[in-house]
C-alpha positions as CSV (number, residue, x, y, z in Angstrom):
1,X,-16.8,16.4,-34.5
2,X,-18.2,17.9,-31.3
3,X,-18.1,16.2,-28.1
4,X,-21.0,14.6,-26.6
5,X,-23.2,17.0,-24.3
6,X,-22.4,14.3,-21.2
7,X,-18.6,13.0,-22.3
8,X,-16.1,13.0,-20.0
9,X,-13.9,16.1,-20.5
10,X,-10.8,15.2,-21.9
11,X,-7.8,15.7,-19.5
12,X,-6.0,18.8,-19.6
13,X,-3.3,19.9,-17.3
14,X,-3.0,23.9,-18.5
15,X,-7.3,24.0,-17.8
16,X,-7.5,27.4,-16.0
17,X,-11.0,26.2,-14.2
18,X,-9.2,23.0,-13.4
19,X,-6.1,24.8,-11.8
20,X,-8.6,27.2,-10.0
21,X,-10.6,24.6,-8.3
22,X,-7.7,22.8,-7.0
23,X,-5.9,26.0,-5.4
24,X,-9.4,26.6,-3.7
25,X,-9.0,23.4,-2.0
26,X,-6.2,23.3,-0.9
27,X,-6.0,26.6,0.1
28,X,-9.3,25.9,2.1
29,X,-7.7,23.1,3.5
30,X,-4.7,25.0,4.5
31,X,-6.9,27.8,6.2
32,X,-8.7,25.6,8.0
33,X,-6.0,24.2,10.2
34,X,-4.8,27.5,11.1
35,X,-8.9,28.6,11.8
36,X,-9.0,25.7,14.1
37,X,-6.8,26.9,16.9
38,X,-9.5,29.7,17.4
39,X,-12.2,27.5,17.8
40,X,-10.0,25.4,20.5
41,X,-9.5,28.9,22.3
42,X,-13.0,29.0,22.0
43,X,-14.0,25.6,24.4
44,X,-14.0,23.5,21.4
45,X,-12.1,20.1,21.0
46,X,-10.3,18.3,18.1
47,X,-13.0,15.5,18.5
48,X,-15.5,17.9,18.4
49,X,-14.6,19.5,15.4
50,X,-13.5,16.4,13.1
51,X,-16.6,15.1,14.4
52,X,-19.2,17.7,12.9
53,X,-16.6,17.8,10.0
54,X,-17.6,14.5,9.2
55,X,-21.2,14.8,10.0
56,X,-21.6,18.3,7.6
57,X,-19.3,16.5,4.8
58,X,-21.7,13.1,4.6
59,X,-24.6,15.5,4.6
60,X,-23.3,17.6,1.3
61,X,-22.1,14.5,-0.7
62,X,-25.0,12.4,0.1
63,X,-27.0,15.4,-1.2
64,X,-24.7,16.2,-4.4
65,X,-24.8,12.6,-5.2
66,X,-28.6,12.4,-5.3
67,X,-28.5,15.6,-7.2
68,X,-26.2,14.9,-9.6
69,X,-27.9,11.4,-10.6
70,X,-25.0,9.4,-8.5
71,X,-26.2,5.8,-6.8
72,X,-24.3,5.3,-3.6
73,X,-25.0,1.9,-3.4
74,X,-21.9,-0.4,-3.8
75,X,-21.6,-4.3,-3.8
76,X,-20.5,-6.1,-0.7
77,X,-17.0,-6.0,-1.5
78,X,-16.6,-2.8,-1.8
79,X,-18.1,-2.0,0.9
80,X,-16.0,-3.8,3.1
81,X,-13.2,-1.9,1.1
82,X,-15.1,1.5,2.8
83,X,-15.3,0.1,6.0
84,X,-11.5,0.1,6.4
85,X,-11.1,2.9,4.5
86,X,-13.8,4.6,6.5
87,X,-11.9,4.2,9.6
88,X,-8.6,5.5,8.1
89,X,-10.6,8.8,7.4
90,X,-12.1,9.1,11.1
91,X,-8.5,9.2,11.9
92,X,-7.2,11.5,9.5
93,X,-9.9,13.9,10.1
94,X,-9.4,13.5,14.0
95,X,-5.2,13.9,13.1
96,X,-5.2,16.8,10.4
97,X,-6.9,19.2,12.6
98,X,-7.0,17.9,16.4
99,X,-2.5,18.2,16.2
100,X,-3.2,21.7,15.9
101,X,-4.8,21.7,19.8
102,X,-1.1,20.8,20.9
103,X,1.5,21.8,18.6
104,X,1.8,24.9,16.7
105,X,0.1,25.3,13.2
106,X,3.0,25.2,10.9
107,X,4.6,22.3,12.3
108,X,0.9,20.5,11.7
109,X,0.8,21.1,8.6
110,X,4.2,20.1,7.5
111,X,4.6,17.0,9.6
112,X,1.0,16.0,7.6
113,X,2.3,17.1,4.6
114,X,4.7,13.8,4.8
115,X,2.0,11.9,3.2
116,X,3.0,11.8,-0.1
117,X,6.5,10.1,0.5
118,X,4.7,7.8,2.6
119,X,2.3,7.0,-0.7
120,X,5.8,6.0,-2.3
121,X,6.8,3.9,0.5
122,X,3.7,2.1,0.7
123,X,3.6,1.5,-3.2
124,X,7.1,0.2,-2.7
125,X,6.0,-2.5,-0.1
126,X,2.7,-3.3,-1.4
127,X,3.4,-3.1,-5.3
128,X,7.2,-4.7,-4.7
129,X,8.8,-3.0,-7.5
130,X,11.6,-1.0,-7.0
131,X,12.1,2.7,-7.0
132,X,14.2,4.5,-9.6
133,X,17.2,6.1,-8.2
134,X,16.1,9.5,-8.4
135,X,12.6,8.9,-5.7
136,X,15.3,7.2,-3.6
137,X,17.4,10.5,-3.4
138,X,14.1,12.3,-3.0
139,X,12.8,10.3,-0.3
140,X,15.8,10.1,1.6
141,X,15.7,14.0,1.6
142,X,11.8,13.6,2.6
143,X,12.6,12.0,5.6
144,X,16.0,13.6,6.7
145,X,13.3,16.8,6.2
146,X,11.0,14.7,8.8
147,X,14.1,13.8,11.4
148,X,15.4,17.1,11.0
149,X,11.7,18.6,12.1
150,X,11.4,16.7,14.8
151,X,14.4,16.9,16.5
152,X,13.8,20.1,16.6
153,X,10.3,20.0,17.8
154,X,10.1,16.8,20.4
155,X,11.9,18.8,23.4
156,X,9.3,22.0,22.8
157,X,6.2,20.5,21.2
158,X,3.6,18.1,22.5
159,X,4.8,14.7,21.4
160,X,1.0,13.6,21.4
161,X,0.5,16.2,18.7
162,X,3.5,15.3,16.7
163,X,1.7,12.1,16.9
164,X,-1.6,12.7,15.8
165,X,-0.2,14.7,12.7
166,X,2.2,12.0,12.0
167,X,-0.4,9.1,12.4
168,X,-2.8,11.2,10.0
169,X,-0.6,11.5,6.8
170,X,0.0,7.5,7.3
171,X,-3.8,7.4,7.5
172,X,-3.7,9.2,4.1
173,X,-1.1,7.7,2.9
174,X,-2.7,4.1,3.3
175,X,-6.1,5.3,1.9
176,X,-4.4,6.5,-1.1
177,X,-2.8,3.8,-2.4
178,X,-5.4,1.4,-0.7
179,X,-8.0,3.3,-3.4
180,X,-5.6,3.5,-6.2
181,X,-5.2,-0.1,-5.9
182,X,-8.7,-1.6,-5.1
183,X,-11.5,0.9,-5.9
184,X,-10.4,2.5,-8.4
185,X,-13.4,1.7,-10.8
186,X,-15.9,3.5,-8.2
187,X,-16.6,7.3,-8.8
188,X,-14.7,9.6,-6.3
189,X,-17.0,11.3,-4.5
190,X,-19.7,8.1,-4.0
191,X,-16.4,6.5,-2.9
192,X,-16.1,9.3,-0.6
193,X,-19.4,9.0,0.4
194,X,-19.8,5.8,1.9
195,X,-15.8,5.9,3.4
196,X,-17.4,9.6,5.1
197,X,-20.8,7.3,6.1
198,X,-17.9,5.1,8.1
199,X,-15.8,7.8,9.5
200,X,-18.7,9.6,10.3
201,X,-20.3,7.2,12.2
202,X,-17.0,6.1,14.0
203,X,-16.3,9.7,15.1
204,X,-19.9,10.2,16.4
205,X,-19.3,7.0,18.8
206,X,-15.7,7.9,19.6
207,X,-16.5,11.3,20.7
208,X,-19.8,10.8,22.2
209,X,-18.8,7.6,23.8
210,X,-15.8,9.5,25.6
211,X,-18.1,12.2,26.7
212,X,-15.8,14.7,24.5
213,X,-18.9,16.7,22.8
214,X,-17.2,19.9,24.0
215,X,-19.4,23.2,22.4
216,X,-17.8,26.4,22.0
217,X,-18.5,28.7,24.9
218,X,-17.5,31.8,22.6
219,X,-19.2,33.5,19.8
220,X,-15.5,33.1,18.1
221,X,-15.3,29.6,19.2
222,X,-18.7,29.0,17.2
223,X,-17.7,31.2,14.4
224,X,-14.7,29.8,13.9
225,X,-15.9,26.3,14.1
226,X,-18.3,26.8,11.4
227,X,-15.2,28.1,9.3
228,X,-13.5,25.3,9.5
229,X,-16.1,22.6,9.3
230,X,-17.4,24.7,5.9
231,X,-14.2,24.8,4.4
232,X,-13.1,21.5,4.6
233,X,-16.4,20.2,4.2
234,X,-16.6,22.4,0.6
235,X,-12.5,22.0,-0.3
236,X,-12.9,18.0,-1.0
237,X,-15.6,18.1,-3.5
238,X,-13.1,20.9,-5.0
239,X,-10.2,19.2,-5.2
240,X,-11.9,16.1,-6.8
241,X,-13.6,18.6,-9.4
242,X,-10.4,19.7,-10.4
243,X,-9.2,16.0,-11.0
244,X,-11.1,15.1,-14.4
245,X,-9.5,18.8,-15.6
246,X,-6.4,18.7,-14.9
247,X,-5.2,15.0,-13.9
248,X,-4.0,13.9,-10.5
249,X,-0.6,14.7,-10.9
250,X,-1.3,18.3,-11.5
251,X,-4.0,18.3,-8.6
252,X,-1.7,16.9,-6.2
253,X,1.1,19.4,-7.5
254,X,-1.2,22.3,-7.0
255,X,-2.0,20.8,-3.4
256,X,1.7,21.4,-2.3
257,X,0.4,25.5,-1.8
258,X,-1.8,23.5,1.7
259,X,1.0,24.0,4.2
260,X,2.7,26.8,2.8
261,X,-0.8,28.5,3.2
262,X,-1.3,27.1,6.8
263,X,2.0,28.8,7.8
264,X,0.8,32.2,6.2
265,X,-2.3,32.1,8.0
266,X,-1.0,31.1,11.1
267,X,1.2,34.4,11.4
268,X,-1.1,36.3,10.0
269,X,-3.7,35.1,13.0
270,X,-1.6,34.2,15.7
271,X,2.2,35.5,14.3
272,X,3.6,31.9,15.2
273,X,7.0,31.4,13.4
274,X,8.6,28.2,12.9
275,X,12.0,27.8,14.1
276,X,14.9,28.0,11.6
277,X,15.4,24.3,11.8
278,X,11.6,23.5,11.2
279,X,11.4,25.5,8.4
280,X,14.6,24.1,6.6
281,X,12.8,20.5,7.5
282,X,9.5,21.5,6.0
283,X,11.3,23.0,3.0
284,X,13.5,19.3,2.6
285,X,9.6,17.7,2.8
286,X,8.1,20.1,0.0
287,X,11.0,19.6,-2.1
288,X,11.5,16.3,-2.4
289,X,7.3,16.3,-2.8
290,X,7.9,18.3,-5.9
291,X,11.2,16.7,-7.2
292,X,8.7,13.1,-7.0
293,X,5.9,14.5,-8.7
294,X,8.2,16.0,-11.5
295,X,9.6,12.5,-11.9
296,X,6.2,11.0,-12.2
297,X,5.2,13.7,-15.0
298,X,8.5,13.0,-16.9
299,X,8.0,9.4,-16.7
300,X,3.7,8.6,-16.8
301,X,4.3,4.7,-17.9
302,X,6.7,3.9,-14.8
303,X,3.9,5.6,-12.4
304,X,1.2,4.2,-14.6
305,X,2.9,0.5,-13.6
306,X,2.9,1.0,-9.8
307,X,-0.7,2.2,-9.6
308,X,-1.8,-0.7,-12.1
């Protein structure tokens, strides 16, 4: 029996198109943090840039959902879900990519690579049921990898960078389980349409209102802002393309190659090196991300109870 023309495709984690969609993202992702310390050399700012970010991204969803037969509409509740939700995306956007204007790229992307232990956390609170033995071990590694980091990083790095890198995987971390516990019913990206309407808006007011609209005053700085704004604008709609293929687990398992790409890119640009102690905290972070996600694969009904 054949599958209907518009069925959705059955899940399948080994789906090559699936697997190639999700690296594109978040190697986009990945390359745009490091592409963004060029357009800050350039006279640009972090507002700036997570503002026309979010201005470009409502543009192309609001013009894939018409195009692909989505209503954006939602009922009252959930909108008010997208308003806060909204607002954790103005700051994540503002976080991801504005840390890199004061610390160095690498230790941007790992510090807001800490998201996903944070996801666990928050489940923990929010959900109240206790964590098998094995995430414990692998979040206590997480976050040793965190303290590790940054005691390695606060007497050389910009603490208001640490911050803002720090403050945007929380942002994510929130959203994620926020969604996975509330909105779940609502298509991804009209979801992400209306929480980008928010953000969007926010950022616009925030960066105008503070008179930060700072241009590039370089043909690099414009270049390079275009980069970055295009490929994070284009690596979202990816990464939730790849989802129906492949599952979230294997997305967010694919996703791990975002920092490690960041890194690459940012000595290939710039050759900025982490310090021995940064990368053995980065490497305790992406561990214990992938120990947690194995856990999860080996056991889908307990992780099918916390996001019920």
């Amino acid at each position: 029996m054949t599958r209907p023309e518009h069925a959705p495709r059955p899940e399948n984690p080994n789906d090559r198109r699936g697997i190639v969609l999700a690296l594109a993202a978040a190697s986009g992702l990945g390359l745009a943090v490091a592409v963004s310390r060029i357009a800050y050399d350039g006279g640009t700012n972090g507002l700036t840039v997570a503002m026309v970010r979010g201005l470009l991204m409502l543009v192309g969803l609001y013009i894939f959902c018409r195009l692909s037969g989505r209503k954006v509409g939602l009922s009252p509740r959930d909108h008010l879900h997208c308003l806060g939700l909204g607002v954790l995306m103005a700051a994540a956007f503002y976080g991801n990519v504005g840390s890199v204007e004061f610390i160095p790229v690498g230790l941007s992307a790992l510090l807001f690579f800490t998201f996903p232990p944070m996801v666990a956390v928050i489940q923990m609170i929010v959900v109240r049921e206790a964590i098998p033995l094995p995430k414990v071990a692998a979040l206590s590694i997480a976050f040793t990898g965190v303290a590790t980091m940054l005691g390695a990083s606060l007497s050389n790095s910009d603490p208001f960078g640490i911050g803002l890198a720090l403050g945007a995987a929380a942002c994510v971390a929130w959203s994620s389980v926020w969604v996975m516990r509330k909105l779940r019913h609502i298509d991804p990206l009209v979801l992400t349409f209306n929480m980008a309407s928010v953000a969007a808006v926010l950022l616009c007011v925030v960066t105008i209102g503070a008179d930060q609209v700072q241009a590039p005053n370089t043909p690099s700085g414009w270049l390079s802002l275009a980069i970055v704004v295009g490929l994070q604008a284009c690596s979202i709609p990816l990464y939730y393309a790849a989802i129906p293929r492949i599952g979230a687990l294997k997305s967010a398992m694919v996703s791990n190659v975002q920092p490690l790409v960041s890194i690459l890119a940012a000595f290939a640009l710039y050759q900025e090196l982490l310090s021995p102690t940064q990368f053995a905290g980065g490497i305790a972070v992406l561990g214990a991300v992938i120990w947690m996600q194995h856990f999860d694969r080996q056991h889908p009904s307990r992780n099918a109870r916390l996001t019920a």
